[in-house]
ROSETOR-492922 format. One record per residue (C-alpha): residue number from 1; x, y, z. Coordinates in nm, 3 decimals, padded with zeros to 5 digits, m for minus. Layout:
+-----+---------+---------+---------+
! num !      px !      py !      pz !
+-----+---------+---------+---------+
! NUM !       X !       Y !       Z !
...
+-----+---------+---------+---------+
This chain:
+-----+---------+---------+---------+
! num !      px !      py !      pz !
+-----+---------+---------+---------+
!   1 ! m02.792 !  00.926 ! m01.327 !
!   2 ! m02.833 !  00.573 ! m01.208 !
!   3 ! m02.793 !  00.453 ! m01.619 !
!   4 ! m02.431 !  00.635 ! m01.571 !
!   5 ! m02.351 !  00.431 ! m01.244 !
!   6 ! m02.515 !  00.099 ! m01.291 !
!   7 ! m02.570 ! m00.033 ! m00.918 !
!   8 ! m02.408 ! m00.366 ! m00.943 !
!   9 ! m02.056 ! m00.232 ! m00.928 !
!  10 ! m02.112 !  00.107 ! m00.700 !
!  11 ! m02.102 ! m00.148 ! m00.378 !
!  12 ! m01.788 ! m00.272 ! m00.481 !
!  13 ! m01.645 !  00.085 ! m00.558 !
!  14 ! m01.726 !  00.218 ! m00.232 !
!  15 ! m01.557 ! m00.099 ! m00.055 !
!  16 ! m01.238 !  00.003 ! m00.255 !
!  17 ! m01.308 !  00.355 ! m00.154 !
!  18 ! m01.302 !  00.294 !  00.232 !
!  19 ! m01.031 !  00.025 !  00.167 !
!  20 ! m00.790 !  00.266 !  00.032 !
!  21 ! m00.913 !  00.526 !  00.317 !
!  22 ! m00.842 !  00.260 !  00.593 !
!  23 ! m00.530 !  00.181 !  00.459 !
!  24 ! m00.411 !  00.505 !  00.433 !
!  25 ! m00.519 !  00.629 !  00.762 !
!  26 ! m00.309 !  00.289 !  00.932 !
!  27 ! m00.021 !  00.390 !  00.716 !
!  28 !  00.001 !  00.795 !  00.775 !
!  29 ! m00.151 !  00.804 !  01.110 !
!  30 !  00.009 !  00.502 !  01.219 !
!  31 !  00.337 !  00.604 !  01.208 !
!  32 !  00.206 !  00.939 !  01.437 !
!  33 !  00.073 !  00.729 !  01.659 !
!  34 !  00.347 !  00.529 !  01.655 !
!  35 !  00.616 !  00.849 !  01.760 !
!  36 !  00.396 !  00.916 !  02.028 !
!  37 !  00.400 !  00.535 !  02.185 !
!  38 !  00.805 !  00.563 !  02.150 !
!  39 !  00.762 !  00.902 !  02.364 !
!  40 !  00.868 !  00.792 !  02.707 !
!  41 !  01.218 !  00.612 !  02.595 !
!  42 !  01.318 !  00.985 !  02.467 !
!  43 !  01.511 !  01.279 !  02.668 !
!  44 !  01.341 !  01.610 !  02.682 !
!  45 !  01.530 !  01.751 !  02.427 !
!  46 !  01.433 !  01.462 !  02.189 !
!  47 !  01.058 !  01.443 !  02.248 !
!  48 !  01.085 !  01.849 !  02.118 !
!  49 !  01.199 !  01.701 !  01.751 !
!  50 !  01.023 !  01.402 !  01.744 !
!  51 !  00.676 !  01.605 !  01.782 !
!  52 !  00.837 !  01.847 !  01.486 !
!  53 !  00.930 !  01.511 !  01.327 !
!  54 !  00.502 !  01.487 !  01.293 !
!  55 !  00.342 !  01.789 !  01.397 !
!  56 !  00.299 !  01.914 !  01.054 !
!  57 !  00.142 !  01.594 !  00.915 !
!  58 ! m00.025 !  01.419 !  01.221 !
!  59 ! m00.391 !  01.637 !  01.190 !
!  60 ! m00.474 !  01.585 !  00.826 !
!  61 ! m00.388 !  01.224 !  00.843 !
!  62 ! m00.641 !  01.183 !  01.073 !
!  63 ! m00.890 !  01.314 !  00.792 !
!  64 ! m00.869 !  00.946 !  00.634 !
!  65 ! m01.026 !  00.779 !  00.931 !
!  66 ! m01.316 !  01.055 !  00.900 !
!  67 ! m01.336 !  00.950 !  00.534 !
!  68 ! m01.340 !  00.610 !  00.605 !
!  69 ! m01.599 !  00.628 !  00.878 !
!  70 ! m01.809 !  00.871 !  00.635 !
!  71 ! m01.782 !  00.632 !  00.360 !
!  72 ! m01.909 !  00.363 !  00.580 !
!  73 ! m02.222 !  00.571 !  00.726 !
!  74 ! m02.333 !  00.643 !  00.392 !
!  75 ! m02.262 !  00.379 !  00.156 !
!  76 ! m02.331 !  00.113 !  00.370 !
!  77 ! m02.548 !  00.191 !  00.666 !
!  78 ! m02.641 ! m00.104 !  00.780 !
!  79 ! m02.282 ! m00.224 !  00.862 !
!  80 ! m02.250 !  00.092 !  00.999 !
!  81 ! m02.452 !  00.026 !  01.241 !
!  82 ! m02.422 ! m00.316 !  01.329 !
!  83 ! m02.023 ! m00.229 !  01.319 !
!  84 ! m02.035 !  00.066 !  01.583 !
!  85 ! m02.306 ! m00.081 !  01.805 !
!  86 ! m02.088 ! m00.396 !  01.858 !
!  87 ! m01.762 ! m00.199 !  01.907 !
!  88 ! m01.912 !  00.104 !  02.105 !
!  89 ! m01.634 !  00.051 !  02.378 !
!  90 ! m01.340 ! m00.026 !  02.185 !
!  91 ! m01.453 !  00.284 !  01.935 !
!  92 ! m01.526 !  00.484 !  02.298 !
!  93 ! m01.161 !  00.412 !  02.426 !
!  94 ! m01.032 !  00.497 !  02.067 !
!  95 ! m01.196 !  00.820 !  02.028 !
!  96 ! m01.060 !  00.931 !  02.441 !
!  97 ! m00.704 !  00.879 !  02.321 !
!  98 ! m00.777 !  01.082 !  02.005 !
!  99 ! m00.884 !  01.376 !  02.196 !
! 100 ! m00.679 !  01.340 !  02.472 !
! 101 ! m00.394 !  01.301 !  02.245 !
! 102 ! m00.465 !  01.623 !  02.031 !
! 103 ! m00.531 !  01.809 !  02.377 !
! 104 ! m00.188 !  01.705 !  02.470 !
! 105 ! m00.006 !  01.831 !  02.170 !
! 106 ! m00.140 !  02.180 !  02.191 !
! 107 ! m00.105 !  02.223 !  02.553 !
! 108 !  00.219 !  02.070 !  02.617 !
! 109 !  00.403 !  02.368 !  02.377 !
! 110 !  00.180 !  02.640 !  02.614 !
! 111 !  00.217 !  02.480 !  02.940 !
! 112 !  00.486 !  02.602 !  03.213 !
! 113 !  00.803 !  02.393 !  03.196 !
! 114 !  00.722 !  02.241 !  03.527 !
! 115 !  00.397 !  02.106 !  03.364 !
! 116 !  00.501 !  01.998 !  03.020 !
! 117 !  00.600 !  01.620 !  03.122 !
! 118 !  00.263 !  01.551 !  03.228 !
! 119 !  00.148 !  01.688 !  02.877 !
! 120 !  00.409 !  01.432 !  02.719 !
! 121 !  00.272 !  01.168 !  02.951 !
! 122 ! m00.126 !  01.242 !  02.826 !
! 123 !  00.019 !  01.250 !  02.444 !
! 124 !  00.216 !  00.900 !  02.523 !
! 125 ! m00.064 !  00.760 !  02.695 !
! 126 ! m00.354 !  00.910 !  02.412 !
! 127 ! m00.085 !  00.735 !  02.160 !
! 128 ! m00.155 !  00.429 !  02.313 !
! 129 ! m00.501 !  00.396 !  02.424 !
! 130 ! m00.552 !  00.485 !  02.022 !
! 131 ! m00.327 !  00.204 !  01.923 !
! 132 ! m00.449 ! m00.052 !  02.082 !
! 133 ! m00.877 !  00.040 !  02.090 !
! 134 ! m00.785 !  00.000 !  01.688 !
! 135 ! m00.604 ! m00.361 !  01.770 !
! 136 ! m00.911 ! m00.472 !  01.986 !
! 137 ! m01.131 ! m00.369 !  01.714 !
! 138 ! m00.960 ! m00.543 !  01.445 !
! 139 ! m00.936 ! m00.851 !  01.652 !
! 140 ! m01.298 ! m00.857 !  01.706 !
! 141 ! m01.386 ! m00.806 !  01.353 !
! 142 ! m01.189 ! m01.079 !  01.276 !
! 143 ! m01.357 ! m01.324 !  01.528 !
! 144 ! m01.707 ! m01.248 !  01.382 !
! 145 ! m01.757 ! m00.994 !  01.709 !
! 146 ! m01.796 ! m01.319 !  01.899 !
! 147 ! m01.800 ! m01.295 !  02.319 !
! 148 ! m01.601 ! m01.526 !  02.532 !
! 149 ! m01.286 ! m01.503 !  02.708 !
! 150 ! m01.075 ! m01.628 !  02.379 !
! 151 ! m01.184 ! m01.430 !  02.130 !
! 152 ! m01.114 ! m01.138 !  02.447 !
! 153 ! m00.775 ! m01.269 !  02.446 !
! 154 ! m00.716 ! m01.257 !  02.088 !
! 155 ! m00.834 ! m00.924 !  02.028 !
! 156 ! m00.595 ! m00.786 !  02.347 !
! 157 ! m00.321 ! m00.997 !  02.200 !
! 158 ! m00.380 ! m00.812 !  01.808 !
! 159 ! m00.461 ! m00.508 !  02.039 !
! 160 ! m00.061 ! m00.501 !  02.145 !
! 161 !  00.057 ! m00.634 !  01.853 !
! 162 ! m00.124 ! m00.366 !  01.646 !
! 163 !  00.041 ! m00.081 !  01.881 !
! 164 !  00.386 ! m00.236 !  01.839 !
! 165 !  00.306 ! m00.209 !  01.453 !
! 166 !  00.212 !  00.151 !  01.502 !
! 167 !  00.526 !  00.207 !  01.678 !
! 168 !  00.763 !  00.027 !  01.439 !
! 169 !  00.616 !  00.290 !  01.215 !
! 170 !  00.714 !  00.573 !  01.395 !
! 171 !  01.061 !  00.441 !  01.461 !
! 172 !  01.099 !  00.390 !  01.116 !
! 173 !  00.909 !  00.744 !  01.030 !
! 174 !  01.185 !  00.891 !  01.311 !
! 175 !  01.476 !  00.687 !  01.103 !
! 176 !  01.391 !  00.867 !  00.813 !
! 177 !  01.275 !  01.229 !  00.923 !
! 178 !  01.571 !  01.256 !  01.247 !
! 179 !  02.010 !  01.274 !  01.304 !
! 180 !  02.218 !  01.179 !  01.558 !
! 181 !  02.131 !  01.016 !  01.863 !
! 182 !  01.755 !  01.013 !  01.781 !
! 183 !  01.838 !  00.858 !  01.462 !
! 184 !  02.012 !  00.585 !  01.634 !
! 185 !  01.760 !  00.528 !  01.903 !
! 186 !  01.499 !  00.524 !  01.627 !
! 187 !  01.687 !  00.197 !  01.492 !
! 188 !  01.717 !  00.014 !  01.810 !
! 189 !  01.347 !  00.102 !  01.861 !
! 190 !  01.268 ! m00.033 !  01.524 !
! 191 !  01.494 ! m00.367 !  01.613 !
! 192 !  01.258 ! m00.432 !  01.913 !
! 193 !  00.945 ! m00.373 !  01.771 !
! 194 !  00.967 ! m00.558 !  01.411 !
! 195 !  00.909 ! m00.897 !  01.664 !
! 196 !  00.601 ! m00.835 !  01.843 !
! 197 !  00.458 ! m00.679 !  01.469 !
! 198 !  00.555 ! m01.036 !  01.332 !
! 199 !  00.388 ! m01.223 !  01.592 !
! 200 !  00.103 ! m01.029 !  01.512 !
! 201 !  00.070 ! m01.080 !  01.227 !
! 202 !  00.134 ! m01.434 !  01.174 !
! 203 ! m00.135 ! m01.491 !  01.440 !
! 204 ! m00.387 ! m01.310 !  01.299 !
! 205 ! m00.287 ! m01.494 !  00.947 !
! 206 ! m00.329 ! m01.830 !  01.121 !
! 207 ! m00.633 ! m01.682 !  01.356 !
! 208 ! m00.854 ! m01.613 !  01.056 !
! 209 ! m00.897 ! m01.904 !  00.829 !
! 210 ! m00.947 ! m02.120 !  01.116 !
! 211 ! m01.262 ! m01.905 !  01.232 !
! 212 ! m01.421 ! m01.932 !  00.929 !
! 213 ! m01.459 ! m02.235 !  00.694 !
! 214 ! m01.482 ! m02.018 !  00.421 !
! 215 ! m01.173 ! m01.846 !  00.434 !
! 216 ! m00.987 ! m02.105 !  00.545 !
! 217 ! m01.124 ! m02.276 !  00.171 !
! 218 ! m01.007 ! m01.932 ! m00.009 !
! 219 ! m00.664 ! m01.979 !  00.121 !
! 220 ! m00.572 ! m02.303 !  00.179 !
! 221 ! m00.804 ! m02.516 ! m00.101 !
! 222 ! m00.611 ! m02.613 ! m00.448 !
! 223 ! m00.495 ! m02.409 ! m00.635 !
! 224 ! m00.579 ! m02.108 ! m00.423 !
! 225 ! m00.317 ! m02.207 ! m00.203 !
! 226 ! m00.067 ! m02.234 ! m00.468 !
! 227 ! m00.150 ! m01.903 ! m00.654 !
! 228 ! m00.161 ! m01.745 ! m00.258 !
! 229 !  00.178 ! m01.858 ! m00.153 !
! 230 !  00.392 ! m01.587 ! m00.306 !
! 231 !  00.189 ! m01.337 ! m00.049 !
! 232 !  00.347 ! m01.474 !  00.275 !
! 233 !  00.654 ! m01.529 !  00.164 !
! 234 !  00.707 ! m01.193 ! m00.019 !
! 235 !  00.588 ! m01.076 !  00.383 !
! 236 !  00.823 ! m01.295 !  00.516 !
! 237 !  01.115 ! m01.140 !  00.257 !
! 238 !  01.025 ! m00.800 !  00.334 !
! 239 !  01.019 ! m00.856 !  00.729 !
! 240 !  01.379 ! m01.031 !  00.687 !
! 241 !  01.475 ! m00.735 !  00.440 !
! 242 !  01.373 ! m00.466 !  00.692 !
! 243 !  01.607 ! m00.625 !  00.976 !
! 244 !  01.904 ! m00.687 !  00.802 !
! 245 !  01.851 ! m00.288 !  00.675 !
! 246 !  01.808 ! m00.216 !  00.997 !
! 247 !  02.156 ! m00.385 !  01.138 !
! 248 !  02.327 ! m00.245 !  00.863 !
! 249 !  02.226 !  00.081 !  00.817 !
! 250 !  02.503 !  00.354 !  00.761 !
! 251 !  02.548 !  00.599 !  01.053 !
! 252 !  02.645 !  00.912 !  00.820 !
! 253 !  02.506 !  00.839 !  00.516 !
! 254 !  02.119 !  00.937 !  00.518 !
! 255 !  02.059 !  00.903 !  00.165 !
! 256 !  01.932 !  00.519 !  00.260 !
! 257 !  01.719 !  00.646 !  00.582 !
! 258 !  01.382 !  00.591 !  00.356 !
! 259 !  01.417 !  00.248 !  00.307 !
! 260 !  01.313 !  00.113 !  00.665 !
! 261 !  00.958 !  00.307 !  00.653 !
! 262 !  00.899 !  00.199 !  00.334 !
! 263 !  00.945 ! m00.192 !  00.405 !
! 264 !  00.716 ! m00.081 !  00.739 !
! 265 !  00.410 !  00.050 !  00.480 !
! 266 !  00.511 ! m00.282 !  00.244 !
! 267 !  00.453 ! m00.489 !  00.510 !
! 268 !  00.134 ! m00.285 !  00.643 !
! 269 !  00.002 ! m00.323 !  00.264 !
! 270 !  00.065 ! m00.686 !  00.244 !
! 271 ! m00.094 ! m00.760 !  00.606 !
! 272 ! m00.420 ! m00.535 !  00.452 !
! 273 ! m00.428 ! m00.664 !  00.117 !
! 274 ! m00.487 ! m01.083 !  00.317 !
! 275 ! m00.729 ! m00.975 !  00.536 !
! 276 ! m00.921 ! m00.782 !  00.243 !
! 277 ! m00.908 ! m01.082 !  00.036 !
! 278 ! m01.000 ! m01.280 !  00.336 !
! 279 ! m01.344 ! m01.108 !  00.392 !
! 280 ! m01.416 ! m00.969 !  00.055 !
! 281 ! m01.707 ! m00.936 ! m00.001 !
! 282 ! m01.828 ! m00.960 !  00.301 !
! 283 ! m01.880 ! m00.584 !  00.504 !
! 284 ! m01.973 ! m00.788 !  00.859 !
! 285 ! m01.801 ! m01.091 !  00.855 !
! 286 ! m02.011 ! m01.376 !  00.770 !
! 287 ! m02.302 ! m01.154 !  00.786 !
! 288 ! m02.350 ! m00.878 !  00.542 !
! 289 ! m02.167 ! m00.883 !  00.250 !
! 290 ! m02.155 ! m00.523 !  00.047 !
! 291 ! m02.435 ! m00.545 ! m00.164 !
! 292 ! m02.684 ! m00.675 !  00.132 !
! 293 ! m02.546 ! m00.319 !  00.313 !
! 294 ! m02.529 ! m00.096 !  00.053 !
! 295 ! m02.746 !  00.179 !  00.042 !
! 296 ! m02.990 !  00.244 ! m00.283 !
! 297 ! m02.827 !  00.269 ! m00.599 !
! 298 ! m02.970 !  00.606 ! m00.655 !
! 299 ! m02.792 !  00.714 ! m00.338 !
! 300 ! m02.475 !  00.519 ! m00.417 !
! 301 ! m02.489 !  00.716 ! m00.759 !
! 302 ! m02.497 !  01.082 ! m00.615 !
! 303 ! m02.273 !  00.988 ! m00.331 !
! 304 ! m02.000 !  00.838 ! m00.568 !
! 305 ! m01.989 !  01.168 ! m00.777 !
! 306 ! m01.983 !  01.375 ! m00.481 !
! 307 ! m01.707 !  01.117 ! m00.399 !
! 308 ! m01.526 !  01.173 ! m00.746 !
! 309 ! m01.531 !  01.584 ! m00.662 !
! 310 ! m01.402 !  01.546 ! m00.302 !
! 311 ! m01.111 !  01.269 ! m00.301 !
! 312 ! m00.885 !  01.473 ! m00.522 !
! 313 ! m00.837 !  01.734 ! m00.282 !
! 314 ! m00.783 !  01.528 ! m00.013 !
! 315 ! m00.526 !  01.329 ! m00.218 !
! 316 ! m00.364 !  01.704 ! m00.342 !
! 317 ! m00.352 !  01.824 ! m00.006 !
! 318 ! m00.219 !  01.534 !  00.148 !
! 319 !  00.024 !  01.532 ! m00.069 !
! 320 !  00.077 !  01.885 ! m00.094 !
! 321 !  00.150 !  01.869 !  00.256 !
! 322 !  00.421 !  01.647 !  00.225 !
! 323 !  00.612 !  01.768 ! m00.037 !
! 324 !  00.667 !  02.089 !  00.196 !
! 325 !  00.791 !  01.939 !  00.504 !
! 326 !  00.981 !  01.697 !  00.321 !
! 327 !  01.389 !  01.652 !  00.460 !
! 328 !  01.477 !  01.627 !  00.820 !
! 329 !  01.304 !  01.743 !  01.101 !
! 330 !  01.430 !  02.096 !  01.219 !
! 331 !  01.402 !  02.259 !  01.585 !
! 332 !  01.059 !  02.296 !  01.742 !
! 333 !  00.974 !  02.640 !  01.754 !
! 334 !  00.611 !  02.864 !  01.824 !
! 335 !  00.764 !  03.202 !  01.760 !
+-----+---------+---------+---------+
């Protein structure tokens, strides 16, 4: 088998593997998370369809960050570890709002009406515990998992930044999937947020080349800095596009209702695709690149066909799902 799958390039195919996974899972269960950080600015009435807006979607999306995690455990263990054991809290926090968020969307459509508020608030506040454990994470991976009270800062600052992403998201995701008043609300929610995702982004653009001489030579060296340009700026087109789409969107005309979430995942592929290219090909930054984490070849080999068996179905069903609850969101009903 290993003659099939030389070794040299399995590494690299299971870094493209949990790449695509990661990015997926920011993109799908971002904008979930997302709708569930906008939940408090809602009416009663409106929290009902913006948990329709996601409740047949928001479960399986969650099956990328298991593939992700998966991938990581068993193509490259020694990252895994390393990873996880510096992160334990942040991964802790992320995994509480998980649960507690999942908890709250069950219970909150069983509860008494007297007791489903406090349900919306545990959903809201699972949202956002989520959110931003995945912001502090990031912004520790990006300072090398260093200690101190500014790379604390940093990674609370991407921390916010990252939930405002998520919830720029869901606005957008609520633009495209809601009517009415919602609708509108979903806009003005989309307005406020589209700063704050900016900001963090450009400082975690201008945060990571100058932690690491390396990066800072793959960006800003000649001609790498030439051939690079065209990413920020197409970042900075598609942030401009997004807000004058958003200040000129019709009110009655839905047929152009798409086009905000799909300059939100542009702009959430663009922000990926840098920091990939930043740390390629290293797994822990500075530390372990893929082939120094990788597991044997011979176990890279089975795994990747097991791989080639199992993604298609998650792709299908993913996919699958969509296609059914395309269109607006209807009423939320359990009868």
């Amino acid at each position: 088998m290993t003659d099939l799958f030389p070794g040299d390039w399995l590494p690299v195919a299971f870094a493209l593997l949990m790449g695509l996974s990661i990015l997926v899972y920011v993109v799908l269960d971002g904008y979930d998370l997302g709708v569930g950080i906008l939940l408090n600015g809602a009416t009663a009435e409106e929290k009902d369809r913006m948990i329709a807006a996601i409740g047949p979607f928001w479960d399986a999306n969650e099956t990328w960050l298991v593939l992700a995690v998966g991938l990581l455990l068993v193509a490259f263990p020694l990252a895994h570890g390393e990873i996880l054991s510096t992160l334990y809290l942040p991964v802790a926090l992320m995994l509480a709002g998980l649960i507690l968020r999942g908890v709250a969307f069950d219970f909150r459509a069983k509860a008494p009406p007297a007791h489903t508020g406090a349900w919306n608030a545990a959903f809201f506040a699972g949202s956002l515990l989520a959110a931003g454990a995945q912001g502090v994470m990031l912004g520790l991976y990006i300072m090398g998992f260093e200690g101190g009270l500014g790379a604390t800062l940093f990674a609370a600052l991407v921390g916010v930044c990252l939930a405002c992403a998520y919830a720029l998201l869901g606005a957008c995701w609520l633009i495209f999937k809601t009517e009415g008043t919602l609708r509108a609300k979903a806009i003005g929610w989309a307005k406020r947020t589209l700063w704050v995702a900016a900001l963090g982004m450009v400082a975690v653009s201008v945060a990571t080349p100058l932690l690491s001489a390396r990066v800072f030579d793959k960006w800003l060296s000649f001609p790498e800095v030439v051939l690079l340009a065209p990413l920020p700026l197409v970042t900075a087109g598609v942030f401009a596009a997004l807000w004058l789409v958003l200040r000129h969107l019709p009110d009655r005309h839905h047929r152009f209702d798409r086009l905000p979430f799909a300059a939100a995942v542009a702009i959430v592929m663009l922000g990926f695709h840098g920091l990939a290219y930043s740390f390629f090909p290293y797994v822990v930054p500075e530390h372990l690149t893929i082939w120094e984490a990788a597991s044997a070849r011979e176990s890279l080999a089975i795994i990747f066909a097991g791989t080639v068996v199992v993604l298609p179905f998650v792709v299908g069903s993913t996919m699958y799902v969509y296609r059914v609850f395309r269109g607006k969101a209807t009423d939320l009903r359990y009868d």
